[in-house]
N, C-alpha and C positions, 0 to 999 in steps of 0.2 A: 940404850941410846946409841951406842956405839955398833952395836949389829944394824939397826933401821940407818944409820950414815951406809954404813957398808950396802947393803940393799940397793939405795938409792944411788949411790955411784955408780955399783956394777949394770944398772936399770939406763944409767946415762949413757954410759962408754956404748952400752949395746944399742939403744936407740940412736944416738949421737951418727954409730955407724951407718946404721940404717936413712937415716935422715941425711946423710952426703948423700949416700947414691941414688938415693930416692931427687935430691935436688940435681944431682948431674944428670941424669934422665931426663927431669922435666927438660934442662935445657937444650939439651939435647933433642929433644921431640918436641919444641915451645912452636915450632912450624904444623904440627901436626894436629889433628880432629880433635875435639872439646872431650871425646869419651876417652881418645888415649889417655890423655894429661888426669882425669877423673879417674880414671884404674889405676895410673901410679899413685895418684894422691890415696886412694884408696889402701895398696900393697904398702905403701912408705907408712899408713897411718897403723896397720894390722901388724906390718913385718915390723916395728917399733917395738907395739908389745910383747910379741914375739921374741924379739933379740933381747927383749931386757929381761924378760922370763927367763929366758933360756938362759942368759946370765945369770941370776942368782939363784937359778935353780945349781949349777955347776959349784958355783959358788958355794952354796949351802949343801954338795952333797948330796941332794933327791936319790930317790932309789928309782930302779925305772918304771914302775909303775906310777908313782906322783908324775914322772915327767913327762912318760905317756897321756896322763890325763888333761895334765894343762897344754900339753901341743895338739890335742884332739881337740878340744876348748877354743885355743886359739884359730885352729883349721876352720872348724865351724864358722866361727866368727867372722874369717876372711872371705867366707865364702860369702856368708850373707852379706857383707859390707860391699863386697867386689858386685855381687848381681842389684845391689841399690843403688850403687855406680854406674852401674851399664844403664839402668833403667832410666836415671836422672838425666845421663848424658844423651840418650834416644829421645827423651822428652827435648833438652834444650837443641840438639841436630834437628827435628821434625819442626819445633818454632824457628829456628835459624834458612830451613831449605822454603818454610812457605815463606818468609819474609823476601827470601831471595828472587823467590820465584816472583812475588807480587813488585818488589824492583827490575827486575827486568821486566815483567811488562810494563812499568810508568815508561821504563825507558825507550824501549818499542813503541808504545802507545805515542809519547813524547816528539818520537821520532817523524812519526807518520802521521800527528799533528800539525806539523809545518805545510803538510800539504791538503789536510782533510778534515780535522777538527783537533778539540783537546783532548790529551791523555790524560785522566786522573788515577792518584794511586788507591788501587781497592784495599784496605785493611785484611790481614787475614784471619779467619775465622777461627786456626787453632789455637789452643789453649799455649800461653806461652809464659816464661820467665817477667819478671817485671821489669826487667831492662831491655826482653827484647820486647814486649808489648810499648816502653815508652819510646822508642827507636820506631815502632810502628805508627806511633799518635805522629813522631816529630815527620817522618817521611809524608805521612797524609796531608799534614800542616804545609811541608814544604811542594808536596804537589799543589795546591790550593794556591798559594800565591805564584807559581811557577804557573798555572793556566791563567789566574787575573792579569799575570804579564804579559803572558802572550797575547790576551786581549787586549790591552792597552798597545803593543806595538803594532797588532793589526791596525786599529784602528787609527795609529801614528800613522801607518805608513798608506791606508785609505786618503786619511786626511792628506798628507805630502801628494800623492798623487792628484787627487782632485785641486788643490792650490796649486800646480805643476800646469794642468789645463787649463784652470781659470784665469792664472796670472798669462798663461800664453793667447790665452782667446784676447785679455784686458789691455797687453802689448800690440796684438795685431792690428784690432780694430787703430788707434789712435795715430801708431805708426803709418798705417794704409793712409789717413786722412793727412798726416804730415805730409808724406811724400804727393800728393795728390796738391795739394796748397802750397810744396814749393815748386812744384813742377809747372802748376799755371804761372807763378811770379816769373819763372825764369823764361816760359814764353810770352809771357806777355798777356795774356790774355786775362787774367785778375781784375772784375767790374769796380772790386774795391780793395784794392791790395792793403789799406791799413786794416779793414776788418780780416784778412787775411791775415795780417800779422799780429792783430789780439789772438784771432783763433792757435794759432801756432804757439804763444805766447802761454796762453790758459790752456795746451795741450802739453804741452815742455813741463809747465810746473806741475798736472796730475801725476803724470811719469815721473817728475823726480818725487813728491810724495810719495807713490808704491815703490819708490827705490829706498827712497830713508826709511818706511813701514818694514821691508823684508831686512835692511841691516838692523833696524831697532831688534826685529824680530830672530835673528840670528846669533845676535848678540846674547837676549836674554836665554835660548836655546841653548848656545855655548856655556853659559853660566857666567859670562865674561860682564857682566851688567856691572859695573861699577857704581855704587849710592853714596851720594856726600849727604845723611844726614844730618836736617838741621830743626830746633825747634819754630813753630808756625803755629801761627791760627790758623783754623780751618776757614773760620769767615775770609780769609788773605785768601786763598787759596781758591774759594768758588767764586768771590768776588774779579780774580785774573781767568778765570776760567770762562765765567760769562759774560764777562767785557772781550774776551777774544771769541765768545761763539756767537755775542749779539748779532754783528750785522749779517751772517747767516740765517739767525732768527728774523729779524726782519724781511729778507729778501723772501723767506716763505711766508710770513705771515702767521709766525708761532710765537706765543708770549712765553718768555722765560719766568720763573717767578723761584726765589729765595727766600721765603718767607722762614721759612724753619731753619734755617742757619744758626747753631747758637757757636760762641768763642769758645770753641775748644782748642787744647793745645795736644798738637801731634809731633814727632819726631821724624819728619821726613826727607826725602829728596825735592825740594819743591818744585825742580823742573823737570822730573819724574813726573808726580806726583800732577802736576799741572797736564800735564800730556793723559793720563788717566781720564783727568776729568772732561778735558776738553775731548778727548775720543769717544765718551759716554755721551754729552752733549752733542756732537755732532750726528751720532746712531740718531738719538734720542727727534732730532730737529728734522734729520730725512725722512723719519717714519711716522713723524706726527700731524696729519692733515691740517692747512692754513685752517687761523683762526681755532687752535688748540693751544693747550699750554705743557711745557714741559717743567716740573719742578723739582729743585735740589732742596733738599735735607742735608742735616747733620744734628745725630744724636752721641748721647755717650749711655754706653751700653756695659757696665759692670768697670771691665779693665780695658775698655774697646770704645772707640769712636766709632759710630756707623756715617758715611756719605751715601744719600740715595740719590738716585735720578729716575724722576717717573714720566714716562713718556702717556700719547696717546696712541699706540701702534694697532690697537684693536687685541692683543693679546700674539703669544704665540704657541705655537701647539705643542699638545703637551709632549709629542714624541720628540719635537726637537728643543727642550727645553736643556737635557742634556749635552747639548752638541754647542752652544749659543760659543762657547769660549773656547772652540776649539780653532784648529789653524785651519784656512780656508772656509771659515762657514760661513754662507752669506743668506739664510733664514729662502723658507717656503711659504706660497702664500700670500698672506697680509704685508710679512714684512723683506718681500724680495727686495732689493737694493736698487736704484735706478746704476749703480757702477761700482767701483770699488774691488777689489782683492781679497774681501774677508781677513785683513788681518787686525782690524782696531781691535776689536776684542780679546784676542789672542796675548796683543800686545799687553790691554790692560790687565789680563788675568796674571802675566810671567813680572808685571811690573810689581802688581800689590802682591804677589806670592811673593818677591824679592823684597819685600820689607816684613815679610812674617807675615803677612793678610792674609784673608783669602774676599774673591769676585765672586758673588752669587745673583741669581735672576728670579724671578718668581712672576705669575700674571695678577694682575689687581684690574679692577674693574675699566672697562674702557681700554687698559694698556698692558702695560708691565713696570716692576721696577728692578733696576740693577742697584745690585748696592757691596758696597766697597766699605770691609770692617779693616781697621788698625789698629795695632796696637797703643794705647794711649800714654802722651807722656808722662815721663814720672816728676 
């Protein structure tokens, strides 16, 4: 018992040594290539057994033949351990260089995207470690939403631009007419200057409309949307809505109808929430030929209240079915706008998104319907 203690001490002090300088190397090299750090791990693992060999071989005396043959033994052994070192570490430097190679071109690619298309990252083909093959999955992953991004800002910054001309063509025209209708008042010349002054009057209030549209619209962009909610029936809520879009329905000669309204109760902004609907109804009332009907719903749908609004707009196409809730879109077609800025819908989408909803559109027979889910109260 007392010899195998002896053994294993002299086995320790000798590895023990080995194993500092094997650790001061690493750190020493801890900046350098994957295969350096693997050949020391390798020498500190070999020269280990080696030091402790050679220790209690001293220790016990060997003659030199035994100790010839265990340092032969252990030579061997370094050898082979050292060349499956190098081999491993050429394996993970080969996954390491094509990983790299295939980041810099996302990056490149990335680059010369901004001007010409997306750059995606290609996977690489060699055979690699499981850490660097999951660094390869996460890089692909992160290319893919890195191009859906860039998609979504293109197409922000499409949209801004064309709301940029539309809002300036929808300023020109009116202002031209202002300055036109105060310039006869102030010659004199006006056949009937009070209807000049309704005109002025119902031109003044469109403008200030697309002035509160673009800061409603700003605001909820900013994220700055501030909501006091409160709990409400929904019946409250379409009942204020179509009592303020009636005599618009009327003036065109479009029957509102609320038949499917049931008491639900929601948790919302209700003068939010009222602007919503009434932006829905009023799309809904310009696009629906006199002598149509437009109707609201409200269902409850699991842990969701749905609000629909179904117009007769004749449908709209399916290419722009996408675009309907974006900023500036004023539809092709059936449902060109007679005026407007394109921003009610924009408005209503950032409004129900800021209570956790979301705005969706689909074509149903004769028209479409928009429909507006919330979450329901608890």
């Amino acid at each position: 018992m007392r010899d195998l203690l002896l053994i294993a001490l002299y086995a320790a002090l000798g590895a023990a040594a080995v194993g500092l300088a094997g650790l001061l190397a690493l750190r020493a090299l801890r900046r350098r290539s994957v295969a350096v750090s693997l050949a020391v791990l390798t020498a500190v693992a070999v020269g280990s057994m080696l030091a402790g060999t050679l220790s209690v071989a001293w220790a016990m005396l060997l003659n030199q033949h035994d100790l010839g043959v265990v340092t032969t033994v252990c030579a061997v052994a370094a050898v082979t351990a050292t060349a499956t070192a190098l081999l491993l570490a050429r394996w993970v430097i080969s996954g390491h260089r094509a990983l790299e190679q295939a980041a810099r071109a996302l990056g490149d690619a990335g680059e010369a995207g901004t001007h010409s298309g997306d750059g995606g990252f290609t996977q690489p083909t060699t055979t690699m470690p499981a850490e660097l093959a999951s660094l390869s999955r996460q890089l692909a992953a992160t290319s893919a939403k890195l191009a859906a991004s860039r998609g979504r800002e293109r197409a922000l910054e499409a949209s801004r631009r064309e709301l940029v001309a539309w809002i300036s063509h929808d300023l020109r025209s009116p202002l031209a007419g202002l300055r036109a209708m105060a310039e006869a008042l102030e010659d004199g010349i006006a056949e009937d200057p009070a209807r000049y002054h309704r005109q002025i009057r119902g031109e003044v209030d469109r403008l200030s409309g697309m002035v509160g549209d673009l800061f409603e619209l700003s605001r909820i962009q900013a994220g700055s949307l501030a909501l006091s909610p409160t709990r409400m029936s929904v019946y409250d809520l379409v009942s204020d809505a179509i009592a303020g879009a009636d005599p618009l329905a009327v003036e065109r000669g479009v029957r509102l109808a609320d038949d499917g309204v049931e008491q639900l109760p929601v948790e919302v902004d209700g003068r939010e929430m009222t602007r919503v609907l009434a932006n829905l109804l009023v799309n809904a009332i310009h696009r629906t030929p006199a002598d149509g009907t437009v109707a609201v719903a409200a269902r409850r749908e699991a842990d969701a209240v749905v609000l629909s609004v179904t117009d007769g707009c004749g449908g709209i196409p399916a290419d722009d079915l996408p675009r309907v809730f974006d900023t500036g879109w004023r539809g092709t077609g059936a449902r060109t706008p007679p005026g407007g800025a394109g921003l009610g819908l924009a408005i209503v989408r950032g409004i129900v998104e800021a209570h956790e909803g979301r705005a969706a559109v689909c074509n149903v027979p004769g028209g479409c319907r928009f429909e507006v889910t919330l979450p329901a109260a608890r």
